[in-house]
Structures are given as C-alpha cells and as structure tokens.
C-alpha positions in Angstrom: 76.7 90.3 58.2 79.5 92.8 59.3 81.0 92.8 56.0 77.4 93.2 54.2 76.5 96.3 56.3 79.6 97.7 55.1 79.5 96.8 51.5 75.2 98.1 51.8 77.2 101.3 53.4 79.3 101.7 50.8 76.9 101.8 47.9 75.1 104.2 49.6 78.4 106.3 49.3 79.8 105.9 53.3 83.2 104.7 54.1 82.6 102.5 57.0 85.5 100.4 58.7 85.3 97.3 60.6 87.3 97.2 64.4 87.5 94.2 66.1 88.5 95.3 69.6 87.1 97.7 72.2 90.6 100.2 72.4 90.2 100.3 68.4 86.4 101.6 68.9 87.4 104.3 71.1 90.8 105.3 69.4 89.1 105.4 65.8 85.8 107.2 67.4 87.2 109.7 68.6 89.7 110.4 65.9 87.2 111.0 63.7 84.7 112.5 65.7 87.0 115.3 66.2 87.8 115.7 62.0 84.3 115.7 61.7 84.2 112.2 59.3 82.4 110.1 61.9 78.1 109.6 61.3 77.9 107.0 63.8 79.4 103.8 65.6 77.8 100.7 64.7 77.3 97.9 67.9 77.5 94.9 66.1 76.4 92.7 68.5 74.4 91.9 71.9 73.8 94.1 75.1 77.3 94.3 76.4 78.6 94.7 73.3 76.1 98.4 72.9 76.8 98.9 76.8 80.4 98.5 75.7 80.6 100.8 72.6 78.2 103.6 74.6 81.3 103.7 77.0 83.9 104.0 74.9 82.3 106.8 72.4 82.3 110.6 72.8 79.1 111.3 74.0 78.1 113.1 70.9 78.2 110.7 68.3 75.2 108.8 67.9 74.9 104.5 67.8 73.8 102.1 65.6 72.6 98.4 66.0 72.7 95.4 64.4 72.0 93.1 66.9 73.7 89.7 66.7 74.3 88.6 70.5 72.8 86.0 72.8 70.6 88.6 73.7 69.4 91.9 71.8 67.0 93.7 74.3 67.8 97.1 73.5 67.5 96.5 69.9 64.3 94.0 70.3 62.9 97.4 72.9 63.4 99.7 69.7 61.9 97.2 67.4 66.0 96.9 65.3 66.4 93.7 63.3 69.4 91.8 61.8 68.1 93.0 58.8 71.3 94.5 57.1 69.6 96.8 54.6 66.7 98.5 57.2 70.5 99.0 59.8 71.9 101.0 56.4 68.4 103.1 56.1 68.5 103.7 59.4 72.3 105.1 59.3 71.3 106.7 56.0 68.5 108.7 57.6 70.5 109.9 60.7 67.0 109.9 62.2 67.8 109.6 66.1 66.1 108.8 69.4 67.5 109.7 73.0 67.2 107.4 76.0 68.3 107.5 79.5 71.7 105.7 81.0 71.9 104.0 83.9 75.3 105.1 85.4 76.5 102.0 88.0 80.1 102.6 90.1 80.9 105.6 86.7 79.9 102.4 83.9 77.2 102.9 81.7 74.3 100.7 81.7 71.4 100.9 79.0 68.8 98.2 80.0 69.0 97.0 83.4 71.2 96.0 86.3 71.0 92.7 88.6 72.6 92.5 92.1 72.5 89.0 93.9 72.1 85.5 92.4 71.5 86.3 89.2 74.8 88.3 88.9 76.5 85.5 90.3 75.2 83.3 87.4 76.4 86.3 84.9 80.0 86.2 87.1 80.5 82.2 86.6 79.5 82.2 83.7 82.3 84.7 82.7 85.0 82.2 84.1 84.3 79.8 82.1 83.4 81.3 78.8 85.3 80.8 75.5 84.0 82.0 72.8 80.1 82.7 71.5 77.6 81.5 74.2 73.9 80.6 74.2 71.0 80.3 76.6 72.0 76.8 77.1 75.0 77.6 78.0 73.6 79.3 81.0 73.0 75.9 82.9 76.5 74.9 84.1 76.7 78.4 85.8 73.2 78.3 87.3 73.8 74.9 89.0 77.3 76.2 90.1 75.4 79.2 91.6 72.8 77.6 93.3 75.2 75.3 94.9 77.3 78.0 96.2 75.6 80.9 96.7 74.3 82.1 100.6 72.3 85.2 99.4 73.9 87.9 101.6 71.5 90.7 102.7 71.3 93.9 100.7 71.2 97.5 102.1 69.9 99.6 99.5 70.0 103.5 100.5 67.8 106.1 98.4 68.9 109.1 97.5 67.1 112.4 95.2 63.3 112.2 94.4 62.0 108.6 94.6 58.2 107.2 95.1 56.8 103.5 95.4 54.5 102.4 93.2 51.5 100.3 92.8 51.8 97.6 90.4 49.5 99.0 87.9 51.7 100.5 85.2 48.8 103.2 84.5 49.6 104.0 88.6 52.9 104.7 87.8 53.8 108.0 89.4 56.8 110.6 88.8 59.1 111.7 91.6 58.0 113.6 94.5 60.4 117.1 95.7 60.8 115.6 99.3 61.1 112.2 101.1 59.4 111.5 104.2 60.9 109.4 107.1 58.6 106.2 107.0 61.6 103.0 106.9 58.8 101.0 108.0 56.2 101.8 105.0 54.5 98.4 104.0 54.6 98.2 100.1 51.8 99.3 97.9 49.0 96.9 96.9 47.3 96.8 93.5 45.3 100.4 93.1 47.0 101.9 95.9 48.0 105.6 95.1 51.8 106.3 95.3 53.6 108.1 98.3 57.0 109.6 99.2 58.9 107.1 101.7 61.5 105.2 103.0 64.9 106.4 102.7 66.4 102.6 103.1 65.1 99.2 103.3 66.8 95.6 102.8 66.7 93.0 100.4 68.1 89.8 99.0 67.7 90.6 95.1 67.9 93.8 93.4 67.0 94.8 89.9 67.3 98.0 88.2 65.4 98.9 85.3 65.9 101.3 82.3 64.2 99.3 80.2 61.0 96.9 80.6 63.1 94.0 79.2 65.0 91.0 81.1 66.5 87.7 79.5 64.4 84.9 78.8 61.9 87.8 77.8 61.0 88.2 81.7 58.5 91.1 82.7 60.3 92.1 85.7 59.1 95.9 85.6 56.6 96.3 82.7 56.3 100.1 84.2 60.0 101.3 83.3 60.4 104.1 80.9 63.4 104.6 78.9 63.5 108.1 78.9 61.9 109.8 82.1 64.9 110.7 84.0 64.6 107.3 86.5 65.5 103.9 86.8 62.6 101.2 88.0 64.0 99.2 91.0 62.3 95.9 91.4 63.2 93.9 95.0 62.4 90.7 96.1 63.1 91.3 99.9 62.9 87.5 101.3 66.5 85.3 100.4 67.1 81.8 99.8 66.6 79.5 96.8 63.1 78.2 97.7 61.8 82.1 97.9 63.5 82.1 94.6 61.9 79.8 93.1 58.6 81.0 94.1 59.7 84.2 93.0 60.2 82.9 89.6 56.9 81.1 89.4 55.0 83.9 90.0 57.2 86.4 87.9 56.3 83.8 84.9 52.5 84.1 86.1 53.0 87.8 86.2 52.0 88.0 89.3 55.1 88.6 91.8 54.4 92.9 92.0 51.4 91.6 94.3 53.4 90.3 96.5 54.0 91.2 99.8 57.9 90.8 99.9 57.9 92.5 96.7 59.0 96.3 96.3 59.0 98.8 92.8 60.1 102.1 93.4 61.1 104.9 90.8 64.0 106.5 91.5 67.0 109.0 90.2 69.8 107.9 92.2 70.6 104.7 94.8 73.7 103.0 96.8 74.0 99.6 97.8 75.8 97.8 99.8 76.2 94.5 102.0 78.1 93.3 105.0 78.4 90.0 102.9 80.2 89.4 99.6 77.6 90.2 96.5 78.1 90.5 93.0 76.3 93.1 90.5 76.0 92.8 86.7 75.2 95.3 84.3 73.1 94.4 80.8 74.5 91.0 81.4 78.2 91.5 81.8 79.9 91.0 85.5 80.1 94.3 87.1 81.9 93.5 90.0 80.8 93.4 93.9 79.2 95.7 96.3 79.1 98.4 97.9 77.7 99.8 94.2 76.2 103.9 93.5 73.7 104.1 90.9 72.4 106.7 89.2 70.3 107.5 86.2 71.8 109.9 83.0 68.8 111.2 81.2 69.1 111.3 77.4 72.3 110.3 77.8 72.1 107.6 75.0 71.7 108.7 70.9 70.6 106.0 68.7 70.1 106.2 65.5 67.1 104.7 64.3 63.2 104.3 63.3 
C-alpha cells in the first residue's frame, strides 16, 4: 500500500520517497523542509507510528495518514481510511486541520496517555514483541500483568486552569482563572454545575485524553476535545483487580463517570508521581515510569486532511 501511495503520488506529479526507519524520517524531513521541497510527511501506520513521526518533524510541516497499525484512532477520529487514492487527494489538496498535543516528560502524545495497569500491559507487551502484533496478541501480557502487578498509589498534582466536570458532555465546562483550596471536594454527580477545586488528589489509574478514543473502541472520556487547549483526565481512584474489573464492566455499560470513585477533570497542565514503581504509556507505546509532567500544546499538530 506504501508503494501504491507513492506510485498514486507520482501520477499526480509529486516525488514522494519511502524511509523505513525513524532517524531517516527526521534527517530527510528536515533536509527538505529547509530547501523548501517537502509538502508533507506521510505516517504510514498505527498511533505510535503518527506519535512517532509528529516527534521527529519540524513543527511546520504538516502530516499525512494512511493508517495501517493495530490500532488507527487518530485516523478513525478524523474519519482517514486505508483508502490509497482519498490519502493522495488529501495530500493533493494541502487542505489542513490543527489539533492539540499532549506533551508527557518533553514526548509528544496525540490521543491519550495511560498510567497504571494498563501501561504495564503496553510495557510487557513491548518485551516480548517481534514483529507486527494484534489484539490477540494482547492476552499473554494482560495475564502477565495481572499476575504481577500491586497497583501503587498515584499522586496526581494540578497545575494552571483546571475544573471538574459533570459527566454530561453538554456540562462540559472551560477552565476557570483561579483554583480554590478544596482537596477534599467530592466529585461531581450527573447535572451538577462545574467548580474550581482541588489542587491534588490520589488515584490508582490515570488517563489522559486528547482525544475521545481508547483501544478496543472504549468511551473513556466522550467529553475530550481535540483542539480546546486541554487534556480530559479520567481517574478511577479505588486500586486492585476486582475494582478493575468493575471498572471495566461499567465503562462497557457506559456508566463508570457516575461513579463515586470516579474523577474527570479538564486541565492544561499536570504532574504525577508515586512513592511505588508505575509505568505510563503514551498512544500505546511504553513511556517509561513516574514521577511524569504533562502538559497540553494547543494546535500543535497539522494534519493534512478532509
């Protein structure tokens, strides 16, 4: 499908060359970004492959997708198929779209970020990759996880304009000037108006959205907004693997922001940290462990597309 694009490209009257490694992308983008020659880089692949590219690139040269990973939620979000001759229109056009970045330890992140068990899926699975993966794929890591995994406690420290949020997405509120001191603010229930608050709280999984979109096609944080200057953090407060299971029931019921050990809030910027050893991953690739500073880069991303 690579070689298509480029061959579609080519009647169309672009010279378009394939690299195969991530120091290629970013000697060959920025050689030609500076002569002036380069249109756009093409992610030809899933999430980490895009999260990949979109750190490599100068910031000014826009992206392309042609989504071919294990998962596509950035390109599925915008509505991109693997359709080769709508990805040439699409560079053709040089119609573009801006979205926010997430920004986790200086890496770019364009849909979400995990912190806990789910990251320590993402890490084992790493270790024992070879090669192309699918969703079934997942279930050697998953069983390793739950088997060794003690769900450290989180520390999650707010910074900049933040507010919490009922779990309405037409209640969704934008930032507030000024925090007020209330660490031991109850979350919000269903209808509930939003309100400046705490400054920290604890947790025992985090998720940060840019992006309504999670594997598996789970509707984490419906509410997030891909270009309103914040990122949508979803906590589930209570650890262990039977809260996480319940967790997961009622996150497939869609029913988990009514929970009382559940917390959205909309914010700009974050830190976390732990006393205990915990993992993070970023649009599905291992990040690394805590302590972790977050941030959100509006517009930051360029994408070229409908």
């Amino acid at each position: 499908m690579v070689g298509d694009l480029r061959n579609s490209l080519a009647d169309r009257g672009f010279v378009a060359e394939i690299c195969d490694s991530l120091p290629a992308v970013a000697s060959r983008s920025h050689q030609l970004s500076q002569s002036g020659q380069l249109r756009a880089v093409v992610a030809a692949g899933g999430d980490g492959t895009a999260a990949a590219v979109v750190n490599l690139i100068p910031h000014s040269v826009p992206m392309a997708l042609l989504p071919l990973g294990t998962e596509n939620l950035l390109a599925k979000h915008l509505g991109v198929t693997r359709d080769v001759r709508a990805a040439t229109e699409h560079i053709v056009a040089g119609k573009t779209r801006q979205l926010d970045a997430g920004c986790a330890n200086g890496r770019l992140f364009l849909v979400m970020l995990g912190c806990g068990f789910d990251a320590e899926v993402v890490a084992q699975m790493h270790q024992i990759r070879r090669g192309h993966i699918n969703r079934l794929s997942y279930a050697k890591p998953i069983w390793q996880s739950i088997r060794s995994y003690n769900y450290p406690i989180i520390d999650v420290h707010l910074e900049n304009s933040l507010v919490e949020t009922a779990a309405s997405p037409t209640d969704l509120a934008k930032p507030v000037e000024s925090l007020a001191q209330s660490e031991n603010s109850a979350p919000l229930g269903v209808g509930q108006a939003p309100t400046a608050l705490v400054t920290s709280f604890s947790t025992a999984w985090l998720f940060a959205f840019n992006l309504p979109r999670y594997a598996a096609d789970l509707r984490f944080c419906p509410q997030a907004i891909g270009d309103d200057g914040l990122l949508d953090v979803c906590a589930f407060t209570q650890a262990g693997l039977w809260r996480g299971l319940g967790y997961l029931s009622q996150l497939w019921l869609g029913r988990h922001q009514q929970m009382k050990s559940f917390r959205h809030l909309a914010v700009q910027r974050f830190r976390l940290s732990s006393d205990g050893r915990v993992p993070y991953q970023v649009d599905g690739d291992p990040g690394g462990v805590l302590p972790l500073e977050v941030e959100v880069l509006p517009k930051r991303l360029t994408l070229l597309c409908t």
